[in-house]
C-alpha positions in Angstrom: 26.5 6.7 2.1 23.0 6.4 1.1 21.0 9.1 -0.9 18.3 10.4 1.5 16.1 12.5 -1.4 14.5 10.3 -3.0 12.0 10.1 -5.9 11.3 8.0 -8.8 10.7 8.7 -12.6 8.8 5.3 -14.2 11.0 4.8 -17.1 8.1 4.0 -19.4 4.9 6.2 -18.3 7.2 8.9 -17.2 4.8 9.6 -14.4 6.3 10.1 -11.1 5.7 6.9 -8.3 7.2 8.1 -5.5 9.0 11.4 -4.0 9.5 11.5 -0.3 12.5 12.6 1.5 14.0 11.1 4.7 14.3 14.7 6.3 10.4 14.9 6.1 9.9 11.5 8.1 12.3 12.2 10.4 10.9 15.2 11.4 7.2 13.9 11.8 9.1 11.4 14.1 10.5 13.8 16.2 6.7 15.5 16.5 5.9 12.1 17.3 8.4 11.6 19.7 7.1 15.0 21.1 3.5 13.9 21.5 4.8 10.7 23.3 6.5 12.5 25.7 2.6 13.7 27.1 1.4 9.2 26.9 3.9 7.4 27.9 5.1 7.0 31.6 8.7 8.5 32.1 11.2 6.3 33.9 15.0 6.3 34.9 17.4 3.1 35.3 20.7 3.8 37.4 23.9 3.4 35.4 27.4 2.7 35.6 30.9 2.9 34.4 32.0 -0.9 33.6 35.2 -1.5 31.7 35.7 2.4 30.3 31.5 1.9 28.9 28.3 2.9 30.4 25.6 0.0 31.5 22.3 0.4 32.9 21.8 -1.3 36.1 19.1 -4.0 35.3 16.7 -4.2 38.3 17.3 -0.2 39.0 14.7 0.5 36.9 11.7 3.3 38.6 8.7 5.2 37.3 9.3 9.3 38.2 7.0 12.2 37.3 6.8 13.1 33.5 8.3 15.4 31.7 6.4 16.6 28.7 8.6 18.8 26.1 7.0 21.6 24.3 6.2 22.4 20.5 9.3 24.8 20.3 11.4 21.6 21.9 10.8 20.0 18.2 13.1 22.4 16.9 15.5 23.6 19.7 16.1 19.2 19.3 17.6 19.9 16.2 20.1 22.1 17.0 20.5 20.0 19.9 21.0 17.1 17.8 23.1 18.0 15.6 25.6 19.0 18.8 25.3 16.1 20.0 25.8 14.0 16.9 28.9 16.5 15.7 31.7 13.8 16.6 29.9 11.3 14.2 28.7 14.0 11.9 32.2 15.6 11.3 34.0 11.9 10.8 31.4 11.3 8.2 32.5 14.3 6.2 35.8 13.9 6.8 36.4 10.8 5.5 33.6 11.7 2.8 36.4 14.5 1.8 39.6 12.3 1.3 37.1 9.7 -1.2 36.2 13.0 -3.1 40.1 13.6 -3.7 40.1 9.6 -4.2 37.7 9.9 -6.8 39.0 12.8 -8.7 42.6 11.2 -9.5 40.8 9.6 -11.8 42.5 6.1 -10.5 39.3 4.0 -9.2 37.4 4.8 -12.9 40.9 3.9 -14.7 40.6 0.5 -12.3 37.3 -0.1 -13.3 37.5 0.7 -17.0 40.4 -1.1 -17.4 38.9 -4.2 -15.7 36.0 -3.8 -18.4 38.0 -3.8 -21.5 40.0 -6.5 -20.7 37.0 -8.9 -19.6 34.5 -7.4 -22.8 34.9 -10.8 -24.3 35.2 -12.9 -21.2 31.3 -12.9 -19.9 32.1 -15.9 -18.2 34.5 -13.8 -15.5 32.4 -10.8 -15.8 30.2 -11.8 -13.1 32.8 -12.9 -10.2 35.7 -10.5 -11.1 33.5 -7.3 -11.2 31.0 -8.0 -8.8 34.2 -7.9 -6.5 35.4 -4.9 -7.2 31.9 -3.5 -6.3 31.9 -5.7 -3.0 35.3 -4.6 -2.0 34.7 -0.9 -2.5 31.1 -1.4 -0.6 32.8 -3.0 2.2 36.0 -0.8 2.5 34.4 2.9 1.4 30.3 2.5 1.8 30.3 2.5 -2.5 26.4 3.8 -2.6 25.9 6.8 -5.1 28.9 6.6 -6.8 27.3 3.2 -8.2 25.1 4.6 -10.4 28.2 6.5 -12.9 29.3 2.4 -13.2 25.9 1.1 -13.9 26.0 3.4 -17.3 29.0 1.2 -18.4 28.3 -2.2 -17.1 24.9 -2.5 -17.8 25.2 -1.9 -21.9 28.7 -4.5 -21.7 26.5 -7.2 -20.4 24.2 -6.8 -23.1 26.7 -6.9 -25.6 28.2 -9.6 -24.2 24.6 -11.4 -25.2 23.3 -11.0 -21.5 20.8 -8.2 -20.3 19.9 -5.4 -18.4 18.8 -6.9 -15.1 22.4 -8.7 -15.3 24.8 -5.2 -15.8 22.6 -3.6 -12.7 22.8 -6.8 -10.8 26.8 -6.7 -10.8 27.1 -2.9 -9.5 24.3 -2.8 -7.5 23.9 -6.4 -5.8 28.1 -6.4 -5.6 28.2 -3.0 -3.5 25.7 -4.1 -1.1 27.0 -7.1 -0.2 30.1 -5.0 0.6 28.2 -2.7 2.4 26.0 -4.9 4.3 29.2 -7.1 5.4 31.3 -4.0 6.4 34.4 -5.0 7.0 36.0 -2.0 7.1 33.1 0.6 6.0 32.9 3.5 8.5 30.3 4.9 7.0 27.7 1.9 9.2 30.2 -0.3 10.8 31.9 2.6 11.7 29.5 4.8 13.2 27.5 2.0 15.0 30.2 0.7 16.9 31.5 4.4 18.0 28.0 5.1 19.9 27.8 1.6 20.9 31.2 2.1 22.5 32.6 -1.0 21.2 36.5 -0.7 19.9 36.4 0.7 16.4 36.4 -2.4 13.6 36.2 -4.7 16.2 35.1 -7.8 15.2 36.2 -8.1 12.0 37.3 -11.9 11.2 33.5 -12.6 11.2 32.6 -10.1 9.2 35.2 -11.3 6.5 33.5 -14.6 6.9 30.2 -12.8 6.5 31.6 -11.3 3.4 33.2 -14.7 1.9 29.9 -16.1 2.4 27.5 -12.9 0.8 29.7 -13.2 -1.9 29.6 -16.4 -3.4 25.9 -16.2 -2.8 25.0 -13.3 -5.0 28.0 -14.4 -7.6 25.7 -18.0 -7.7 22.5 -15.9 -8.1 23.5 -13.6 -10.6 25.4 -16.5 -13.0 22.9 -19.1 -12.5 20.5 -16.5 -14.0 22.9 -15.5 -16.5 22.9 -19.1 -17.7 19.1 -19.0 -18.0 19.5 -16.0 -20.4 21.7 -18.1 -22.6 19.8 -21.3 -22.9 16.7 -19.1 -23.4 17.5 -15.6 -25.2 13.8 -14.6 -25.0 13.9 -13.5 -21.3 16.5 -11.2 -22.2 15.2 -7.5 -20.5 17.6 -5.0 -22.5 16.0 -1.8 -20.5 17.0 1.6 -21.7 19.6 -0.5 -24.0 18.9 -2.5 -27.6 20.3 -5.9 -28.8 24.2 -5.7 -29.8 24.8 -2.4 -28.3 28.1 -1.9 -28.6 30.1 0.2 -25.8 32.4 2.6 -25.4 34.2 3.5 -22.0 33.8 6.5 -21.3 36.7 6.3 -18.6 40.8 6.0 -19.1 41.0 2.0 -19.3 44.6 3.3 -19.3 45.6 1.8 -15.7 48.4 4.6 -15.7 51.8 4.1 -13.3 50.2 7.4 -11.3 46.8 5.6 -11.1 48.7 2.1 -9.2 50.6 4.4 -7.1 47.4 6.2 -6.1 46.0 2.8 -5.4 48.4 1.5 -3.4 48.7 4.4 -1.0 44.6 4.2 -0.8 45.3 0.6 0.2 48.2 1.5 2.7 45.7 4.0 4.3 43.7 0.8 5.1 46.8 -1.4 6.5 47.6 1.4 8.4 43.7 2.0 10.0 43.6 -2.3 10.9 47.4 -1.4 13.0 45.9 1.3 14.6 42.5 -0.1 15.7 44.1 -3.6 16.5 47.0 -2.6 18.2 46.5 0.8 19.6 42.9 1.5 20.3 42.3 3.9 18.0 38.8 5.5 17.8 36.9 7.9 15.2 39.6 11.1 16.3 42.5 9.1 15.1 40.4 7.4 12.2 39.3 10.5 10.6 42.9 11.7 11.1 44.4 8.9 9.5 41.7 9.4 6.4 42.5 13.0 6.2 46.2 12.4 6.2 46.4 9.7 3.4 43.4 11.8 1.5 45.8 14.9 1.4 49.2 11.7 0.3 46.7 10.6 -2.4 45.9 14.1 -3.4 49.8 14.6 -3.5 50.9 11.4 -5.3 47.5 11.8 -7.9 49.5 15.3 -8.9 46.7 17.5 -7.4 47.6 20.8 -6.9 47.2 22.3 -3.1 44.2 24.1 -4.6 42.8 21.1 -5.8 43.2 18.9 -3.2 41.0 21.3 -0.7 38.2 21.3 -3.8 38.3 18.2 -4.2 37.4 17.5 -0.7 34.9 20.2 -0.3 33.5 17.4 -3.4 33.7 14.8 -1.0 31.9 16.2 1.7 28.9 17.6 -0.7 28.3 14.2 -1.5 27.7 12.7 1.9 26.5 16.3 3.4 22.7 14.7 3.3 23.7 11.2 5.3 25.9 13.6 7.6 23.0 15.8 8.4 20.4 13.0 9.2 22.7 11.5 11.8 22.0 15.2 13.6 17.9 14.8 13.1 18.3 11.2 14.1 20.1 12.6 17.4 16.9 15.3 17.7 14.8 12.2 18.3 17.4 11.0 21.5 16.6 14.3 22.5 13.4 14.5 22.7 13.1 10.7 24.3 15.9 12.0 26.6 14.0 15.2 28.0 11.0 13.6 28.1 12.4 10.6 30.2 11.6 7.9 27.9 14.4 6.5 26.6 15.0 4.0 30.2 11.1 3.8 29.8 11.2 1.9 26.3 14.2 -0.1 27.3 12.3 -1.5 30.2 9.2 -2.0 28.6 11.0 -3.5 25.2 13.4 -5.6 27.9 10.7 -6.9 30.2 8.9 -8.6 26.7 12.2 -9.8 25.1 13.4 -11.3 28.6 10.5 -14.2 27.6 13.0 -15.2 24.5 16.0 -16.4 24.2 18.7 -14.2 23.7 19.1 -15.8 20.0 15.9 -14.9 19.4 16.2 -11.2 20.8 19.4 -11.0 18.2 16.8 -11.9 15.0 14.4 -9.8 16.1 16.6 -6.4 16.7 17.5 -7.8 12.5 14.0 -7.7 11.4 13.4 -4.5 13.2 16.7 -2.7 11.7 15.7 -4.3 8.5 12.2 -2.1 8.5 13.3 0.5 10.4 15.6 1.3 7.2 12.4 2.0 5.1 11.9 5.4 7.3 15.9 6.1 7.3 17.8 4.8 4.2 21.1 6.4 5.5 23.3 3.4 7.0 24.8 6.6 9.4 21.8 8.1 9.9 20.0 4.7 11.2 22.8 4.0 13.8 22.4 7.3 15.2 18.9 6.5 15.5 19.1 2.9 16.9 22.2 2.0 18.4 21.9 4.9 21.2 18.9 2.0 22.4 19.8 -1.4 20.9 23.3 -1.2 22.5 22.0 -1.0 26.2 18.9 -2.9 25.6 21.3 -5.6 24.4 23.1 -5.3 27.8 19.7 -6.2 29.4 18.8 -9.1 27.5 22.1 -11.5 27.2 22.9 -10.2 23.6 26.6 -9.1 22.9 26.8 -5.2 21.5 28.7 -6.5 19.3 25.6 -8.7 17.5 23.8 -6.2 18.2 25.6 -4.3 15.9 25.9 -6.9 13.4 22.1 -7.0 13.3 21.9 -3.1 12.4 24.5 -3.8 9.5 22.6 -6.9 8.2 19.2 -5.4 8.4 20.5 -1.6 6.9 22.3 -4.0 4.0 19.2 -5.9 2.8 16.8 -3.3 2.5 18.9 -1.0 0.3 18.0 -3.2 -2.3 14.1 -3.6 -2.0 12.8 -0.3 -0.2 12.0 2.2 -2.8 12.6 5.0 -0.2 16.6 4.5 -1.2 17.2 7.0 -4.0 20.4 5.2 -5.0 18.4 2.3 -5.4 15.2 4.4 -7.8 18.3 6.5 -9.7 20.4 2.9 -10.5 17.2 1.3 -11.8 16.1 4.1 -13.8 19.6 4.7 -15.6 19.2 0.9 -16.5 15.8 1.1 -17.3 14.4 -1.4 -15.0 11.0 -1.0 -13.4 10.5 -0.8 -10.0 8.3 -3.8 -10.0 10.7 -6.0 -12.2 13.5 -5.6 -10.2 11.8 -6.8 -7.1 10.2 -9.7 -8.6 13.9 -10.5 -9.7 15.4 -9.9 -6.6 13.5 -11.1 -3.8 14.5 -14.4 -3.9 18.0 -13.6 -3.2 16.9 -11.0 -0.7 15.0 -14.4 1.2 18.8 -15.9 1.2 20.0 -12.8 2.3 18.3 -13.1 5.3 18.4 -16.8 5.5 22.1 -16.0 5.8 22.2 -13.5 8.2 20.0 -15.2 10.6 22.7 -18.0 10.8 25.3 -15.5 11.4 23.4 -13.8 13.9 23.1 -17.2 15.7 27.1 -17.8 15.1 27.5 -14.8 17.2 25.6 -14.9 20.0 26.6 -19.1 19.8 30.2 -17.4 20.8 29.6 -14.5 22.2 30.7 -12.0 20.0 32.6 -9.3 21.1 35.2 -7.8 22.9 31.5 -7.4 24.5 
């Protein structure tokens, strides 16, 4: 999940460049969205029930008489809201919980500490081996905050392996994005977009895979080829908070411990398990959460937790995902609003009747580009399906895109930004544990972010080439 307080310290001046907090946007959106509801004309589309979904009726579409909310609306939404969004909202914590009693078996820091130690002399496999680790946690578990603990290790190791600063942060950072952009398996985006969408949970994943492959190899190539710049030309080094021959020490168990690869593998089972259940029996965020819950409570058990600890340790879990959980209920306020104020059929026809004019590959790239900025208001991957998908997934029904791209183009735009918009705070707190400006890491980055998007365009294109779906 993605921080949503966020505020950064310059590393050098100490003065502060930036503190806003998503909750503060969100709700000058939903008094926006109140004051909209007295402009804008209020319409209604007919719907109906199509293959166990709900599609608007495309010519249905009629103005009616508005409906204005009041000032006290902006706050009964909330509530409202969070109602509305408590299926969503309660799977998020849930399966927040079991990686809090993930994390505190101590088995994923062993995994990564031992991986460190035995490549601190192997810089050459550094890159690709560890970058994956990062990139299979992002797209299996929505890595985000926890990043920023690994980024204390790997970012001196790279120095003292001759490389620098922008290097250690690149591996952690770049590496869990690309598994959270590509989502595989991440419910914490993939997840939650497809449930409101009312697509089959995971669908859709052989592309993503592909998606992943692909995202992959491209940041691996990035990150090396500038690696191999560092050692032809030593002076471009950028050591950050870190000095020349800093020598580390782990502060984790490199110990990979019998316990630890038992914990692992029933982590991994939990995963076999959730791609039965979704392929072969249907199973949606009730039985997901479940399944989470049950093999959170097995790890827990096979960790040697005690009862006691277990329930802690979850309570942990859910703290850290409690702000991400909450903005998917002020995301819902907005729907709210729209909804009493008859908009929402209004700015699907409106949206529709200009998109109808392009092709529906073109309609695909532009829902990307507007996910992609859309992120800078709400930097939670949940919190931004709750606010889009309840309208991208039926305005894709009106203009020939698949819900399923659809929903590929809220993953690929949510992805890319996490790395450039300074509203993320996971993205202020990583740089500022490695010590790398704001301004240095985008000049850095932003080429990679251009074949980012480079990439995902062609994707998007694959998938509306062959129709993907189920729908």
């Amino acid at each position: 999940m993605q921080q949503d307080k966020l505020e950064h310290q310059d590393s050098h001046k100490g003065k502060k460049t930036f503190d806003i907090n998503a909750f503060v946007l969100l709700f000058f959106v939903v008094v926006i969205s109140m004051i909209l509801t007295y402009i804008m004309p209020a319409g209604e589309y007919e719907r109906l029930e199509k293959d166990g979904r709900t599609v608007v009726v495309p010519d249905s579409f009629e103005l009616i008489e508005q409906s204005p909310v009041g000032f006290f609306h902006i706050f009964t939404s909330i509530h409202a809201g969070m109602i509305n969004g408590a299926g969503i909202i309660f799977f998020v914590l849930i399966v927040g919980g079991a990686f809090g009693i993930l994390k505190a078996t101590g088995a994923l820091d062993a995994l990564i500490g031992n991986l460190t130690s035995k490549l601190a002399n192997k810089e050459l496999l550094l890159i690709p081996v560890i970058m994956l680790f990062f990139a299979v946690a992002g797209t299996l578990m929505g890595l985000a905050e926890e990043t920023i603990v690994y980024i204390a290790i790997i970012t001196p190791l790279a120095i003292a392996l001759g490389l620098d600063a922008i290097v250690g942060y690149a591996i952690v950072s770049l590496g869990a994005t690309i598994g959270f952009m590509s989502a595989v398996l991440n419910p914490f985006n993939v997840g939650v977009a497809q449930s409101i969408a009312e697509l089959p949970t995971f669908s859709g994943m052989g592309l993503r895979l592909i998606l992943f492959v692909t995202l992959y190899i491209a940041g691996v190539l990035y990150v090396y080829r500038y690696a191999q710049k560092l050692k032809a030309n030593p002076e471009l080094k950028f050591l950050g908070n870190f000095q020349e021959g800093t020598k580390v020490e782990f502060q984790t168990n490199t110990k990979l411990s019998t316990r630890h690869k038992w914990v692992l593998t029933t982590f991994l089972f939990n995963f076999v398990f959730l791609i039965i259940g979704v392929v072969k029996f249907g199973w949606y965020i009730t039985e997901i959460a479940a399944l989470f819950l049950l093999f959170g409570i097995l790890i827990g058990i096979v960790g040697k937790l005690k009862p006691n600890e277990i329930a802690d340790r979850f309570i942990d879990g859910t703290k850290e995902v409690i702000s991400g959980a909450l903005i998917i209920g002020f995301a819902q306020a907005i729907l709210i609003v729209f909804q009493d104020g008859k908009l929402v059929d209004s700015i699907l026809y409106f949206s529709a009747s200009f998109l109808s004019q392009l092709s529906p590959i073109l309609n695909a790239i532009g829902m990307f580009f507007l996910q992609l900025f859309l992120n800078f208001l709400v930097p939670s991957g949940s919190g931004q399906a709750a606010l889009t998908m309840p309208i991208m997934a039926p305005l894709a029904d009106l203009v020939g895109v698949t819900r399923q791209t659809a929903v590929l183009a809220f993953q690929l735009g949510d992805g890319i930004s996490n790395s450039i918009f300074p509203t993320s705070g996971v993205l202020l707190a990583g740089l500022a544990v490695a010590g790398i400006p704001f301004t240095k890491w985008i000049k850095w980055v932003l080429p990679f972010i251009f074949i980012q998007i480079v990439i995902s365009i062609v994707f998007l294109i694959i998938a509306q080439a062959i129709q993907y779906g189920p729908f």
